[in-house]
Structure formats: structure tokens, C-alpha cells
C-alpha positions as CSV (number, residue, x, y, z in Angstrom):
1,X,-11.5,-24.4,0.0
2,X,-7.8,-23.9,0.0
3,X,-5.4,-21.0,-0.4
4,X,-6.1,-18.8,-3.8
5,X,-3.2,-17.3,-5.6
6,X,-3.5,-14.0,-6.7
7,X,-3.1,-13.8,-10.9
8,X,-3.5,-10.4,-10.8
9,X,0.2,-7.8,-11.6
10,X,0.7,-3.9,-11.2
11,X,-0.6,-2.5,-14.8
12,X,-3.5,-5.1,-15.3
13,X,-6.6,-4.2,-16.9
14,X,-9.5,-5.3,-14.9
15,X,-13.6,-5.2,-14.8
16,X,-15.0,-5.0,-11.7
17,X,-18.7,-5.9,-11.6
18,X,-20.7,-4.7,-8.6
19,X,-24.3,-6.1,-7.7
20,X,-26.9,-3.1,-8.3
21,X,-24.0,-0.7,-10.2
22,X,-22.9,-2.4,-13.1
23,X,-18.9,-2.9,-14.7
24,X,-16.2,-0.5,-13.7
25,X,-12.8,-0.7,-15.8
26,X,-9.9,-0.2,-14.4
27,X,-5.7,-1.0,-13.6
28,X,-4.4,-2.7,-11.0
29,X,-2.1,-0.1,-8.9
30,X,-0.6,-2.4,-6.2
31,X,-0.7,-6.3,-5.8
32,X,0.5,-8.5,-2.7
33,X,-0.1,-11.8,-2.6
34,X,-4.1,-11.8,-1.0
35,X,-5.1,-8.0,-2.0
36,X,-5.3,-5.7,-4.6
37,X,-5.8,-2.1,-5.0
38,X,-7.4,-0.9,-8.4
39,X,-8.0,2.6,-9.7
40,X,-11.1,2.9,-11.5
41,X,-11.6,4.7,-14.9
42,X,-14.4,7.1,-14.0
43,X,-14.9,11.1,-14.5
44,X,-14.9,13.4,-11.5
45,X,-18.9,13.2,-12.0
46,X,-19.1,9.4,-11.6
47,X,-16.6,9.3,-8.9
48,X,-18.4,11.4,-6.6
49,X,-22.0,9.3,-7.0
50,X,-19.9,6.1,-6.7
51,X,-18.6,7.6,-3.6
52,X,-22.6,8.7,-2.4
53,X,-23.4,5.6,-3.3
54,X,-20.9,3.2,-1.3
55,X,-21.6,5.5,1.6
56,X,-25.7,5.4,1.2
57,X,-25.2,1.5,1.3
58,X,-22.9,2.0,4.5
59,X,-25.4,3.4,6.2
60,X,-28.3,1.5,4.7
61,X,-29.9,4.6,2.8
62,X,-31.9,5.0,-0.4
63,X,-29.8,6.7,-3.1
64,X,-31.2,6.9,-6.9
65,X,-28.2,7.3,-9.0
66,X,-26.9,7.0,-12.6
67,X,-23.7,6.4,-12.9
68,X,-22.4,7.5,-16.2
């Protein structure tokens, strides 16, 4: 497989659907040409149990969570 341009700009609207979470909305904050960095549309609350759950799978833990 060759070289895949990046079609995404700075201000783009974006869903982001994670294996065993679900769809997060969000914008695309900064673009190069084989990265981008996106800011996700969730509440302090769903923020912080993303965040225990990205760092329960890290460490290869068991966290029940309900996002949203």
C-alpha cells in the first residue's frame, strides 16, 4: 500500500469510532500532512472516564464505564 494523503483541514468536523467505546464528535485542531490532532466534544464527566479508560487499557485492567 502506498502513501495516503491526509483529506482532513484545521476546523473539520469528525467522528471518531473506537472499538469497545462507541463515536466521539469532534474538530480537527491541527493537521500536517500524516497526523492529526482532534479535540473531542465531551463534558468534564466523560472526559475524565475516557481518560480511566485509555489508561485501564494501557495497563491491561478491567474498567466498567459509561460514557455519557
Amino acid at each position: 500500500m502506498g502513501k495516503v494523503e491526509n483529506p482532513f483541514q484545521k476546523d473539520d468536523v469528525v467522528e471518531v469510532k473506537i472499538d469497545d467505546i462507541g463515536s466521539l464528535k469532534g474538530s480537527v485542531v491541527r493537521s500536517t500532512s500524516d497526523a492529526i490532532a482532534i479535540k473531542l466534544d465531551i463534558d468534564p464527566k466523560g472526559e475524565e472516564e475516557l481518560i480511566a479508560l485509555i489508561m485501564a487499557a494501557f495497563n491491561d485492567l478491567f474498567y466498567d464505564y459509561c460514557l455519557f
